[in-house]
N, CA, C, O and CB atoms as a CASP TS submission, in Angstrom:
PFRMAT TS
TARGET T0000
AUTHOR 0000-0000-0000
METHOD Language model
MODEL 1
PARENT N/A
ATOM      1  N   UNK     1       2.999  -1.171  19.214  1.00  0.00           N
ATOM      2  CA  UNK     1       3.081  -0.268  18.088  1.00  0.00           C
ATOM      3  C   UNK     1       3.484  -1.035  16.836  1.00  0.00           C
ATOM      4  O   UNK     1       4.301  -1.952  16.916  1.00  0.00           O
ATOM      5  CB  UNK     1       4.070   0.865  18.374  1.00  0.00           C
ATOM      6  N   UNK     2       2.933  -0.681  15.688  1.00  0.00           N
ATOM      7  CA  UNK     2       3.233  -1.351  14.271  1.00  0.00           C
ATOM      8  C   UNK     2       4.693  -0.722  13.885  1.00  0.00           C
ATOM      9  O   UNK     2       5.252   0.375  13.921  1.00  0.00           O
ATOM     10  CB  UNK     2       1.944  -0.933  12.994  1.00  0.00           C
ATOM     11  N   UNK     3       4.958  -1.965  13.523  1.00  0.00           N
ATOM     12  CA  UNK     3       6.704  -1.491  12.983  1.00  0.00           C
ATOM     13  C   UNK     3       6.789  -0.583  11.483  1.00  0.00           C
ATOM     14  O   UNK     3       6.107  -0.956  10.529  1.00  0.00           O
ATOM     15  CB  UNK     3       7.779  -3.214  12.587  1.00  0.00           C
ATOM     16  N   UNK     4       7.287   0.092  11.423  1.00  0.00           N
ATOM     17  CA  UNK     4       7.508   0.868  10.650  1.00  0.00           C
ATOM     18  C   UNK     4       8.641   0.887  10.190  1.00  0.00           C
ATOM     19  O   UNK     4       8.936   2.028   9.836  1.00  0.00           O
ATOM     20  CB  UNK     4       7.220   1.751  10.970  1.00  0.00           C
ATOM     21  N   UNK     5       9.542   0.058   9.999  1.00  0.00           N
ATOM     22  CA  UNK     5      10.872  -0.476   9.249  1.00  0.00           C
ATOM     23  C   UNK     5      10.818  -1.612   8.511  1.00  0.00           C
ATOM     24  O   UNK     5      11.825  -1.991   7.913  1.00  0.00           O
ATOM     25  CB  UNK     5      11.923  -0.761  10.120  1.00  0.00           C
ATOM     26  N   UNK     6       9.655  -2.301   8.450  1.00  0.00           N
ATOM     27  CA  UNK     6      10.176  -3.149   7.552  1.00  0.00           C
ATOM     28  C   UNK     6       9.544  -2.814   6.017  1.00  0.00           C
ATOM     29  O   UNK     6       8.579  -2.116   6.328  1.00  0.00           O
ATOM     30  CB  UNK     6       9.880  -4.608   8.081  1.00  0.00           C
ATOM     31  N   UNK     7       9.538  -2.856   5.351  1.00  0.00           N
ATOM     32  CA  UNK     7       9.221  -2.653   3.563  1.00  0.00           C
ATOM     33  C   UNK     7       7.864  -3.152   3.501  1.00  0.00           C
ATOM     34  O   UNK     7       7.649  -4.165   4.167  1.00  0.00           O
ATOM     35  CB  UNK     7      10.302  -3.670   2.328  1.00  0.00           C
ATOM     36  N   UNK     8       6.725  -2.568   2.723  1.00  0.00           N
ATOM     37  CA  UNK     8       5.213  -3.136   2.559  1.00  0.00           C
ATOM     38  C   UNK     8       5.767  -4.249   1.038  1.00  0.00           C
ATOM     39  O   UNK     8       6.563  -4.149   0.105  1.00  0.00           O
ATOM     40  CB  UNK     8       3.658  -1.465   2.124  1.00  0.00           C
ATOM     41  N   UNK     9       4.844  -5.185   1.516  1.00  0.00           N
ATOM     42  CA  UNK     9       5.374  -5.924   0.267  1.00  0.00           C
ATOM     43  C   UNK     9       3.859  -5.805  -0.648  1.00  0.00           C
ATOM     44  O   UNK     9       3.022  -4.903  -0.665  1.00  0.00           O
ATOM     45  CB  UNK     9       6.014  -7.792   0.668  1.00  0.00           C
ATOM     46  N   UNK    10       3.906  -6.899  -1.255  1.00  0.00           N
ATOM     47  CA  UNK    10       2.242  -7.016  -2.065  1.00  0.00           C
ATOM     48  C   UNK    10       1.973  -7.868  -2.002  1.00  0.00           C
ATOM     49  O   UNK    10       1.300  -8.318  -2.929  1.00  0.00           O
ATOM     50  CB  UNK    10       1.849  -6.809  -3.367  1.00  0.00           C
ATOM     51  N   UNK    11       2.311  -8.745  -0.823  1.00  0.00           N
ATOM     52  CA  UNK    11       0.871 -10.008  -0.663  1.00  0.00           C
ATOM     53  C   UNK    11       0.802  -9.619   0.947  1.00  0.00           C
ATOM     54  O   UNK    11       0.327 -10.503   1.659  1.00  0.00           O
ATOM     55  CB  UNK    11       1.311 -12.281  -1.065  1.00  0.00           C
ATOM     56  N   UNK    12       1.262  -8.280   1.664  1.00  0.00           N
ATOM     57  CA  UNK    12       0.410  -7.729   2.733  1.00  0.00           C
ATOM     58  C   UNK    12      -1.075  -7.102   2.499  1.00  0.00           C
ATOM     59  O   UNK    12      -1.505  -6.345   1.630  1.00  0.00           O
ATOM     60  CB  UNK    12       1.194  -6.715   3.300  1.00  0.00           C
ATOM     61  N   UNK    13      -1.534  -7.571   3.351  1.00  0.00           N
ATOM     62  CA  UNK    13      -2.981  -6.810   3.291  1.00  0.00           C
ATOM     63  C   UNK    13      -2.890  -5.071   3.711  1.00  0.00           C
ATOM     64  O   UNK    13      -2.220  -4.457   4.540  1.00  0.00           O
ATOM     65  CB  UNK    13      -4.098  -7.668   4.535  1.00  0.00           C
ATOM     66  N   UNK    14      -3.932  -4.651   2.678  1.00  0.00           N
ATOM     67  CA  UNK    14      -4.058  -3.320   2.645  1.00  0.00           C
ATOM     68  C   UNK    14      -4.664  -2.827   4.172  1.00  0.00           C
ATOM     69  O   UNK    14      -4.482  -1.668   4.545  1.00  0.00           O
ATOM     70  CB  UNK    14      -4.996  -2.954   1.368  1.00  0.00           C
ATOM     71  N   UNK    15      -5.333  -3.729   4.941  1.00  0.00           N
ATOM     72  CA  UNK    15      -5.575  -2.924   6.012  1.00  0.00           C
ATOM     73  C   UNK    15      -4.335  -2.936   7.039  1.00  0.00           C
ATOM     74  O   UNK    15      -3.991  -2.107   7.882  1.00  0.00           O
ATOM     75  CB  UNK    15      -6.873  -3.379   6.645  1.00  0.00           C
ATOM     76  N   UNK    16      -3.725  -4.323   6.619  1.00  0.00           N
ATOM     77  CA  UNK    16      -2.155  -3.915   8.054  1.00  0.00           C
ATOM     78  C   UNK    16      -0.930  -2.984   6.931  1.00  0.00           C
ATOM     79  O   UNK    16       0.143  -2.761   7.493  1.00  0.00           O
ATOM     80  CB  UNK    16      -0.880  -6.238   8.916  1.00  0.00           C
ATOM     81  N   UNK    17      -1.007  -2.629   5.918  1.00  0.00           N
ATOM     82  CA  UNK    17      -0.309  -1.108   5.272  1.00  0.00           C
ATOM     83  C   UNK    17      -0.989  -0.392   5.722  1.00  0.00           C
ATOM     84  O   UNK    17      -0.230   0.495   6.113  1.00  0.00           O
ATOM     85  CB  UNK    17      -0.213  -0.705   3.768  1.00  0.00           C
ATOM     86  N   UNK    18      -2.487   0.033   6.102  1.00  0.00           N
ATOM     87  CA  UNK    18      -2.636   1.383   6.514  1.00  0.00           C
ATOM     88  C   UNK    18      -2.469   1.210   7.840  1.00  0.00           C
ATOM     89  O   UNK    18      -1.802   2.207   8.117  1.00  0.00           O
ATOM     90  CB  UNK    18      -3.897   2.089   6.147  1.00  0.00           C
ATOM     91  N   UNK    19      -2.637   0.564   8.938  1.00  0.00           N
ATOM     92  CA  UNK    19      -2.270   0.658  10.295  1.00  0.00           C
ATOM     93  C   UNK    19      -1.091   1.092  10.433  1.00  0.00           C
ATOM     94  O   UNK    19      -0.676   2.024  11.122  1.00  0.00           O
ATOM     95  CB  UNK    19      -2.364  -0.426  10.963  1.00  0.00           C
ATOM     96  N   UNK    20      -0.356   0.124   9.504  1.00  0.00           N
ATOM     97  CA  UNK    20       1.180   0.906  10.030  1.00  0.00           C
ATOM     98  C   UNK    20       1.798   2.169   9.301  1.00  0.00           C
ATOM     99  O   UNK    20       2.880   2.536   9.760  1.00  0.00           O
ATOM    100  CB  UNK    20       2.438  -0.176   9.875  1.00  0.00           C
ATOM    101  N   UNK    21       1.382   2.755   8.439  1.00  0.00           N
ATOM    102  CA  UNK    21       1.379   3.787   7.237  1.00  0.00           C
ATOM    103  C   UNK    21       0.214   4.327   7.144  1.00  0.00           C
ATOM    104  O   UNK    21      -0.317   3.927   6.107  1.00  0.00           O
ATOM    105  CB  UNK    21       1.686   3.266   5.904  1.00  0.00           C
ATOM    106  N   UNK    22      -0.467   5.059   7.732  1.00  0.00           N
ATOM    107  CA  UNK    22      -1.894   5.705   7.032  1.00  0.00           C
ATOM    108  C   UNK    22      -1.355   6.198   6.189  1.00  0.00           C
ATOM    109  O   UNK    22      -1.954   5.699   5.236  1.00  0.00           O
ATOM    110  CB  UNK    22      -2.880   6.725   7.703  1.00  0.00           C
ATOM    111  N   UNK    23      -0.438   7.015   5.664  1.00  0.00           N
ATOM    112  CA  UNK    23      -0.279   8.035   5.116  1.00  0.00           C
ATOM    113  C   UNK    23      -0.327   7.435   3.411  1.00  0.00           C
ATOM    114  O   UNK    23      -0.462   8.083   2.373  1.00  0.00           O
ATOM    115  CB  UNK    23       1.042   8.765   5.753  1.00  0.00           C
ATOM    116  N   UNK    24      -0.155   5.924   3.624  1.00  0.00           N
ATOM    117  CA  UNK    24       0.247   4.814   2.594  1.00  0.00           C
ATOM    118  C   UNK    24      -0.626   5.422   1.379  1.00  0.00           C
ATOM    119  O   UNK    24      -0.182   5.856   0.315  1.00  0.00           O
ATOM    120  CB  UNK    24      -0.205   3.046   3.089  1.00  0.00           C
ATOM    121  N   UNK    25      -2.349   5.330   1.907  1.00  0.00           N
ATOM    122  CA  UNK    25      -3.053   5.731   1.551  1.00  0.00           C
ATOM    123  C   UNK    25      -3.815   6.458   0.585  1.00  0.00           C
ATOM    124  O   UNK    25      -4.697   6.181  -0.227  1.00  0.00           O
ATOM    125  CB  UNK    25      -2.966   5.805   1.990  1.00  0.00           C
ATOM    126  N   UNK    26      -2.926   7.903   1.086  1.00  0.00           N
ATOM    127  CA  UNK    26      -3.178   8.880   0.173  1.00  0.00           C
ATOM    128  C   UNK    26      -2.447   8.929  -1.280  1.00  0.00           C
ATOM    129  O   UNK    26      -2.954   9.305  -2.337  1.00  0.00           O
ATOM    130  CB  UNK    26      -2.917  10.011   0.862  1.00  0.00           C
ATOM    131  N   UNK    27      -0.505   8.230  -0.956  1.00  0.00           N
ATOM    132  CA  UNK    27       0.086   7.700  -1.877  1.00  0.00           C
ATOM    133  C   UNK    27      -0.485   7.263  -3.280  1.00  0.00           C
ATOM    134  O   UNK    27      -0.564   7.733  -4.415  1.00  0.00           O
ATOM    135  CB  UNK    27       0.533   6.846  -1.314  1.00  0.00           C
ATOM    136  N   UNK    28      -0.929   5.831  -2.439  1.00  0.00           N
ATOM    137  CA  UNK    28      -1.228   4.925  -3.610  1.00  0.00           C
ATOM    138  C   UNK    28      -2.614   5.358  -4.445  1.00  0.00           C
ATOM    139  O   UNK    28      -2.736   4.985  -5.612  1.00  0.00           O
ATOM    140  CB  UNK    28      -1.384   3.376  -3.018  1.00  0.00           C
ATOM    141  N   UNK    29      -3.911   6.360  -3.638  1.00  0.00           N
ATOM    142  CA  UNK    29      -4.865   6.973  -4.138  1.00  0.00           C
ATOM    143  C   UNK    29      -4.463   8.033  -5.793  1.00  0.00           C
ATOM    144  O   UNK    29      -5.106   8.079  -6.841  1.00  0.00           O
ATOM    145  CB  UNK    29      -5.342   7.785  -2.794  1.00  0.00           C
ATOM    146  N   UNK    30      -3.366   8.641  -5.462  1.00  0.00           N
ATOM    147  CA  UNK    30      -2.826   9.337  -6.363  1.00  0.00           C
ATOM    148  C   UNK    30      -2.450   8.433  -7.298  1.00  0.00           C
ATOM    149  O   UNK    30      -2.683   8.823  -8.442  1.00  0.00           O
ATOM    150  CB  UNK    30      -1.868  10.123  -5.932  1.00  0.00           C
ATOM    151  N   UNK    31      -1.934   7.325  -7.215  1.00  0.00           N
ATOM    152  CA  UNK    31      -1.270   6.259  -7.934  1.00  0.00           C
ATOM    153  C   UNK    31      -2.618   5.588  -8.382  1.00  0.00           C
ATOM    154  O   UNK    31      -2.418   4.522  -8.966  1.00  0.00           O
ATOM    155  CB  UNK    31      -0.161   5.278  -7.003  1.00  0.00           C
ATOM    156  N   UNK    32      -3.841   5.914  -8.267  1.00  0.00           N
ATOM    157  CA  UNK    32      -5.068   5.216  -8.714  1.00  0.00           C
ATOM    158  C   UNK    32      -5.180   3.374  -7.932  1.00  0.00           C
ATOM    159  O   UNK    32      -5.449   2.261  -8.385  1.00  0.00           O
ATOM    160  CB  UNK    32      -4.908   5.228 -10.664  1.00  0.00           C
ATOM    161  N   UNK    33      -4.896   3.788  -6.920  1.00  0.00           N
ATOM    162  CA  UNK    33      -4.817   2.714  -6.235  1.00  0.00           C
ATOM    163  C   UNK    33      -6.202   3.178  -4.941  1.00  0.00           C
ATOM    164  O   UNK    33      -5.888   3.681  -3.862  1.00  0.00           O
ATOM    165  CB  UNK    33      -3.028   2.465  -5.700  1.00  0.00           C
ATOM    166  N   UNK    34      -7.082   3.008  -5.167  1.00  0.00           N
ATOM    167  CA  UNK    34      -8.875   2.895  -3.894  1.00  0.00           C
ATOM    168  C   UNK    34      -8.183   1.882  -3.138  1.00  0.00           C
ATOM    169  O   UNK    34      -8.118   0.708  -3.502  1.00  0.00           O
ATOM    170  CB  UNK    34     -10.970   2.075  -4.684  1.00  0.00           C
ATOM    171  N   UNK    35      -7.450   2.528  -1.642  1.00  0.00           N
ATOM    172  CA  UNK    35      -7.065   1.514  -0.042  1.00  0.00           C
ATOM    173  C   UNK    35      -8.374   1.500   0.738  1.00  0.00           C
ATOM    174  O   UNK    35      -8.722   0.489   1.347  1.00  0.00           O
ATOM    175  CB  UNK    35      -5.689   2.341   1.222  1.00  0.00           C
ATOM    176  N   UNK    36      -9.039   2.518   0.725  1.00  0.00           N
ATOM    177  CA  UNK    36      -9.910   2.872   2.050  1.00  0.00           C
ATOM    178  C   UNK    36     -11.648   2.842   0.456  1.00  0.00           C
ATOM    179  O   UNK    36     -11.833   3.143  -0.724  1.00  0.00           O
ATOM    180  CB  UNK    36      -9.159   5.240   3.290  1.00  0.00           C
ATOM    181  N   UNK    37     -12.172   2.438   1.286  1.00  0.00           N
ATOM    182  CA  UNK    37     -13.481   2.523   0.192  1.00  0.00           C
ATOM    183  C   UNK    37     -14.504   2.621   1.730  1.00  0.00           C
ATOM    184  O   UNK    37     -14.351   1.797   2.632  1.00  0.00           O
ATOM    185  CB  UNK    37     -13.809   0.693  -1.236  1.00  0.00           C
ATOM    186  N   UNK    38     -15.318   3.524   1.797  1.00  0.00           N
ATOM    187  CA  UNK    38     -16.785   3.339   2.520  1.00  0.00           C
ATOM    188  C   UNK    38     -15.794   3.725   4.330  1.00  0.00           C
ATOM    189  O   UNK    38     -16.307   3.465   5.418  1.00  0.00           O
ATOM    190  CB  UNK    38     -17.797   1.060   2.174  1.00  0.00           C
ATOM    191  N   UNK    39     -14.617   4.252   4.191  1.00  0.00           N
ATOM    192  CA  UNK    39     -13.938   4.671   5.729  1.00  0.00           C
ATOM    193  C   UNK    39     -13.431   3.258   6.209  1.00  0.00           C
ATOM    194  O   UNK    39     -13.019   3.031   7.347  1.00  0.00           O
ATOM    195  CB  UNK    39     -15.209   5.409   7.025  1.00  0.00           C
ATOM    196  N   UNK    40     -13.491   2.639   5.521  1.00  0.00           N
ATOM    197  CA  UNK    40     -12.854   0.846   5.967  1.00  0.00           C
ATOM    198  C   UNK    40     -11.357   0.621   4.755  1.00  0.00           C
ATOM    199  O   UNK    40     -11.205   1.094   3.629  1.00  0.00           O
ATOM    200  CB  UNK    40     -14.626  -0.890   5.394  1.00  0.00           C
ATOM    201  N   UNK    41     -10.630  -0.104   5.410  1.00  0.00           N
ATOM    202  CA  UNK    41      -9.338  -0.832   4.105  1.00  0.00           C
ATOM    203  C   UNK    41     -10.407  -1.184   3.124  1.00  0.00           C
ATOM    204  O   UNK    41     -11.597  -0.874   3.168  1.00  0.00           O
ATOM    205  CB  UNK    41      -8.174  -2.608   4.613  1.00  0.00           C
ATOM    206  N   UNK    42      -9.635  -2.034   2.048  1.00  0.00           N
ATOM    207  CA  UNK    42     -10.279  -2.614   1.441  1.00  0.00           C
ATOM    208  C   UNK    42      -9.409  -4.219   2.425  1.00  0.00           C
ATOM    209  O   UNK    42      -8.443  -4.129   3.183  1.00  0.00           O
ATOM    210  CB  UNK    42     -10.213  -2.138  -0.332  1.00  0.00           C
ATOM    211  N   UNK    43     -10.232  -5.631   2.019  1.00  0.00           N
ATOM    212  CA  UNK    43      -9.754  -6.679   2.371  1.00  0.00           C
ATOM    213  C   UNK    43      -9.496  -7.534   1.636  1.00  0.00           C
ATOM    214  O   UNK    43      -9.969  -8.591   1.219  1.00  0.00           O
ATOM    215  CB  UNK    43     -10.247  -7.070   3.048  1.00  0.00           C
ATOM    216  N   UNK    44      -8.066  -6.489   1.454  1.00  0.00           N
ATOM    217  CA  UNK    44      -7.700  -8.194   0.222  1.00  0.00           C
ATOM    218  C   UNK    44      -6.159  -7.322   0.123  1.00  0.00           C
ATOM    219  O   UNK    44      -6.154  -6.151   0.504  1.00  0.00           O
ATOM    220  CB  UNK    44      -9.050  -8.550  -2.140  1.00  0.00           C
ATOM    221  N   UNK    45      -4.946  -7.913  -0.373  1.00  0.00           N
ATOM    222  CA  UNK    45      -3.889  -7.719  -0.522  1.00  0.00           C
ATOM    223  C   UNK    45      -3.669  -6.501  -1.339  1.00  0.00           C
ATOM    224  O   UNK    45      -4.447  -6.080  -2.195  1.00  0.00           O
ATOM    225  CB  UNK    45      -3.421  -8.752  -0.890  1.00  0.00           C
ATOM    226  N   UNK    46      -1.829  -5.650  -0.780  1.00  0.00           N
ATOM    227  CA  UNK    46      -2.096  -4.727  -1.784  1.00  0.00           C
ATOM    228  C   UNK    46      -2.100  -5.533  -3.333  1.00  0.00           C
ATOM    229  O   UNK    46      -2.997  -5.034  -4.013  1.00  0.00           O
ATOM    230  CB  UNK    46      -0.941  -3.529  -1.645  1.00  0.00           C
ATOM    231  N   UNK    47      -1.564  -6.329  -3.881  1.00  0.00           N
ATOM    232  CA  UNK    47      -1.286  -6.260  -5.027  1.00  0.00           C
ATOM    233  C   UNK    47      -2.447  -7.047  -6.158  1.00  0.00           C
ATOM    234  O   UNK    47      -2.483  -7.221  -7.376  1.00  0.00           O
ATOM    235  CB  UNK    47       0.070  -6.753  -4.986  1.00  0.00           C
ATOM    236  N   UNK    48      -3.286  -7.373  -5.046  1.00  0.00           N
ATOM    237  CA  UNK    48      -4.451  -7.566  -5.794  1.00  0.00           C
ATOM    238  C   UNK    48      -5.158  -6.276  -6.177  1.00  0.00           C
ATOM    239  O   UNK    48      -5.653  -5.807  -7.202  1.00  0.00           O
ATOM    240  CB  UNK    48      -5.335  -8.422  -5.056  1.00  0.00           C
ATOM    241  N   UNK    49      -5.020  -5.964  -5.110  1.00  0.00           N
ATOM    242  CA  UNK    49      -5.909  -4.023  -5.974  1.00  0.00           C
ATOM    243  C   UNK    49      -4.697  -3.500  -7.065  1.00  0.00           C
ATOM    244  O   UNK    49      -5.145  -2.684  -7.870  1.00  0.00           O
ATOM    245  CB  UNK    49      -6.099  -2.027  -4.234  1.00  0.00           C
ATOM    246  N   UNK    50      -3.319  -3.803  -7.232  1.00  0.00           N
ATOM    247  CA  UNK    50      -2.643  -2.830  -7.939  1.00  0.00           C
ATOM    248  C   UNK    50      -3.191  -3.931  -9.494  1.00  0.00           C
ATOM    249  O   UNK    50      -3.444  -3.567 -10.643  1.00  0.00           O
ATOM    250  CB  UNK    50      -0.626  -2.520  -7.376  1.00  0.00           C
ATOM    251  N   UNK    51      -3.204  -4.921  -9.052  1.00  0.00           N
ATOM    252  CA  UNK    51      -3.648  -5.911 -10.385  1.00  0.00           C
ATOM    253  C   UNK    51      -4.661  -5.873 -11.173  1.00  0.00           C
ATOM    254  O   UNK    51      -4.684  -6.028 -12.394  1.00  0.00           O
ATOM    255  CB  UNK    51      -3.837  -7.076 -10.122  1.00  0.00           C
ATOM    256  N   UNK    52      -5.906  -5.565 -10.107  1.00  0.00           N
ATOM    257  CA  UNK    52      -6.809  -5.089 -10.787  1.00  0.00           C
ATOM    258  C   UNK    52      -7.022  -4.062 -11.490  1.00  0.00           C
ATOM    259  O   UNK    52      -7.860  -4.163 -12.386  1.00  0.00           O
ATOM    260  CB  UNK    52      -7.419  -5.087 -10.311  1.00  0.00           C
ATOM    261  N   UNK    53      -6.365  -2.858 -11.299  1.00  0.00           N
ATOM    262  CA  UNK    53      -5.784  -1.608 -12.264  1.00  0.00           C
ATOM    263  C   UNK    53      -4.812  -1.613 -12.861  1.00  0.00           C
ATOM    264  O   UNK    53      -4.163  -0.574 -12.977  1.00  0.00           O
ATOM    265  CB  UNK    53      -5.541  -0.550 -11.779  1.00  0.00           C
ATOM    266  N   UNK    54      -4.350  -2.955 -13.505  1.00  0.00           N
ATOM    267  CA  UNK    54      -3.800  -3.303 -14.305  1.00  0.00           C
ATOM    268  C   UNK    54      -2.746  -2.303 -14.869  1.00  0.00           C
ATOM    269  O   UNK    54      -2.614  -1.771 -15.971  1.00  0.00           O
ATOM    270  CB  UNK    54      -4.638  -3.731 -14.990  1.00  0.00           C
ATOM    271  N   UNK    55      -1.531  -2.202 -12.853  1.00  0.00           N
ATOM    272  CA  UNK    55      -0.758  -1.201 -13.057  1.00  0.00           C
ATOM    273  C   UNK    55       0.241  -2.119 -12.684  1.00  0.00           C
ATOM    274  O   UNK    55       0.051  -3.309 -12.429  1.00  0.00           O
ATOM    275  CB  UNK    55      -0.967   0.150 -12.378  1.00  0.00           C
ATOM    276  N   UNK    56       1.494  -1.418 -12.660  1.00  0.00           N
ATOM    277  CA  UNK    56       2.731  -1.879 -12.147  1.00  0.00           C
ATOM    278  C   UNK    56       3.525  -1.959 -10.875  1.00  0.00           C
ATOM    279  O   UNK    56       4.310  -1.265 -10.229  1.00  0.00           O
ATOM    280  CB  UNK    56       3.321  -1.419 -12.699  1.00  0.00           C
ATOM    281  N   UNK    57       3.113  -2.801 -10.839  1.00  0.00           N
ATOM    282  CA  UNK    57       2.872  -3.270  -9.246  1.00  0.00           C
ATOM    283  C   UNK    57       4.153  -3.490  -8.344  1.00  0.00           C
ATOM    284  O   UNK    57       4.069  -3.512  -7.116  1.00  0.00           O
ATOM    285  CB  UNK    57       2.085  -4.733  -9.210  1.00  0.00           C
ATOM    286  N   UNK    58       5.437  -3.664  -9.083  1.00  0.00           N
ATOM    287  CA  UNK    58       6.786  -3.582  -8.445  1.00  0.00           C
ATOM    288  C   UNK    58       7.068  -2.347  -8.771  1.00  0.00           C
ATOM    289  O   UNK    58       7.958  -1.977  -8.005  1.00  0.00           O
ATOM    290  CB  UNK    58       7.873  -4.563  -8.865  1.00  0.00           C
ATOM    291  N   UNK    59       6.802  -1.568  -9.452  1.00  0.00           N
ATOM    292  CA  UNK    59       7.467   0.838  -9.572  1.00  0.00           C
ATOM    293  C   UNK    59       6.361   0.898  -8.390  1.00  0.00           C
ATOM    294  O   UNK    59       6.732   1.385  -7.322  1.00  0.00           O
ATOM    295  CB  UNK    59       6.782   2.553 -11.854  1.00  0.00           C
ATOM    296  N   UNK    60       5.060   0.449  -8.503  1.00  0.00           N
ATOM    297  CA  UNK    60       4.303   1.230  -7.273  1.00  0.00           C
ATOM    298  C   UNK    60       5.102   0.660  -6.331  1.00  0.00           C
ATOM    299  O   UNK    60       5.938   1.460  -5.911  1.00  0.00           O
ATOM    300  CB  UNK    60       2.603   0.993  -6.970  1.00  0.00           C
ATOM    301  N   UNK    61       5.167  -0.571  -5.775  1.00  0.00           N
ATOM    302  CA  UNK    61       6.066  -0.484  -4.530  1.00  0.00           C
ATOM    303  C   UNK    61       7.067  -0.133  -4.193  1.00  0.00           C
ATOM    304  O   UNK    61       6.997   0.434  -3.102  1.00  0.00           O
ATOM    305  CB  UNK    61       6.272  -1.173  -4.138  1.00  0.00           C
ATOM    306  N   UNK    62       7.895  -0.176  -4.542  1.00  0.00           N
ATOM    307  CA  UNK    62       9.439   0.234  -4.829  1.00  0.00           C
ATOM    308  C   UNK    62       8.777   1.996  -4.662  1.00  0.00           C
ATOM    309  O   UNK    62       9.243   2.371  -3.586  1.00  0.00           O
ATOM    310  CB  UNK    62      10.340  -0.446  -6.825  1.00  0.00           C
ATOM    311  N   UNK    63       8.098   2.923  -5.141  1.00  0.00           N
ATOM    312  CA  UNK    63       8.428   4.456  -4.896  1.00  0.00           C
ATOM    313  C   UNK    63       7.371   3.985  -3.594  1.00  0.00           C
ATOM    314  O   UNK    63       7.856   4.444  -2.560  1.00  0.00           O
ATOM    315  CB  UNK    63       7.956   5.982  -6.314  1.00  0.00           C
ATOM    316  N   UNK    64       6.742   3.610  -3.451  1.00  0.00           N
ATOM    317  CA  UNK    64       5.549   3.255  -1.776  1.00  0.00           C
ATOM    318  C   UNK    64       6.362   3.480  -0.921  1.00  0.00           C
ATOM    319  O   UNK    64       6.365   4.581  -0.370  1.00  0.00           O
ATOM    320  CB  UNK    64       4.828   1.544  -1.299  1.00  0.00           C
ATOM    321  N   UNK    65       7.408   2.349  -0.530  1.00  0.00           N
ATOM    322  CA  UNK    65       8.513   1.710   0.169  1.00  0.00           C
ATOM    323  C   UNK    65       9.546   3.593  -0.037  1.00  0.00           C
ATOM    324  O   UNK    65       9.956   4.351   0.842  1.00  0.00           O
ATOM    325  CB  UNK    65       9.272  -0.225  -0.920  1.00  0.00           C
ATOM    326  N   UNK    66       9.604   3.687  -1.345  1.00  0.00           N
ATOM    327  CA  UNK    66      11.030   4.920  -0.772  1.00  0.00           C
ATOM    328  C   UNK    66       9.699   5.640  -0.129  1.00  0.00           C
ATOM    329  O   UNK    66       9.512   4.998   0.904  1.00  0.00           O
ATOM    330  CB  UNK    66      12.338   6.210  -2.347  1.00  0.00           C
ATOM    331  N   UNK    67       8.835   6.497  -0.205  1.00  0.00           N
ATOM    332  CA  UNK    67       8.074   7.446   0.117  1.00  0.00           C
ATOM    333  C   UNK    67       8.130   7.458   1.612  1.00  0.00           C
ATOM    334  O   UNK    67       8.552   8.309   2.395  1.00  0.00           O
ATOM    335  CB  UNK    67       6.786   7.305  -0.472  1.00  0.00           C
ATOM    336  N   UNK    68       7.664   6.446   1.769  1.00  0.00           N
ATOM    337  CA  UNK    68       7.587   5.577   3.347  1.00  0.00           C
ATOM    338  C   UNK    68       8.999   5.617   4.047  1.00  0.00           C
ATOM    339  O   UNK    68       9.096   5.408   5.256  1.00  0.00           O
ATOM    340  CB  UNK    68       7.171   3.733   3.151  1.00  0.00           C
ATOM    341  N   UNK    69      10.221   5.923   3.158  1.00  0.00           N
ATOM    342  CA  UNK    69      11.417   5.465   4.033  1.00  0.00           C
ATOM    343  C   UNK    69      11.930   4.379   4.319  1.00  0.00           C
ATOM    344  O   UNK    69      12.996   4.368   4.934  1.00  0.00           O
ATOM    345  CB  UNK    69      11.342   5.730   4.997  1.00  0.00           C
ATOM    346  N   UNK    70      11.255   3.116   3.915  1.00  0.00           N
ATOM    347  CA  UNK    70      11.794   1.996   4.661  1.00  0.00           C
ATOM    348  C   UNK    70      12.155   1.212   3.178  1.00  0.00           C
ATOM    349  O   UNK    70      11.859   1.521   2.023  1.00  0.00           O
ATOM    350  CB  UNK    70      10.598   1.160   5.897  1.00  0.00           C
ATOM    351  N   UNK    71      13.025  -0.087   3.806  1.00  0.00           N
ATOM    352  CA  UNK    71      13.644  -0.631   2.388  1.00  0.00           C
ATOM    353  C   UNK    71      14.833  -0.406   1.750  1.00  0.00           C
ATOM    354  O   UNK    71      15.617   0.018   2.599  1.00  0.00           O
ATOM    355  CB  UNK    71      12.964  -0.309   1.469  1.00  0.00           C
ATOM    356  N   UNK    72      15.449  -0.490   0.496  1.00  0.00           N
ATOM    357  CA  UNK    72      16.016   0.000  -0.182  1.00  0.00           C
ATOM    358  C   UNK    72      16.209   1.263  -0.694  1.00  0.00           C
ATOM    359  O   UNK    72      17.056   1.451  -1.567  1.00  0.00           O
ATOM    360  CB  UNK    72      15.881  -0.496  -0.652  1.00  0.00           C
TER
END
């Protein structure tokens, strides 16, 4: 089973955040963050997708991480 205590960081890949978090997902979608494109992750880190939407990429994690429960 995928651990679910430790904190998603942003040089994890978006497909091992949704294995262990699907729910990650819907989160960061609201946050204009596309995880899942075509029913697949995307393959590449989260914080390359938060970069490319040229958002803020430590508030998105930091509320990800509380949403999720784990972390700080």
């Amino acid at each position: 089973m995928a651990d679910r205590t430790t904190p998603v960081t942003l040089e994890e890949t978006v497909e091992d955040i949704v294995e262990r978090f699907p729910e990650a997902s819907a989160f960061l979608l609201e946050r204009g963050v596309v995880c899942i494109r075509c029913g697949e992750p995307a393959w590449c880190a989260l914080g390359e997708l938060i970069e490319e939407k040229e958002l803020d990429g430590k508030a998105i994690l930091r509320d990800l991480n509380k949403h999720l429960g784990v972390g700080d």
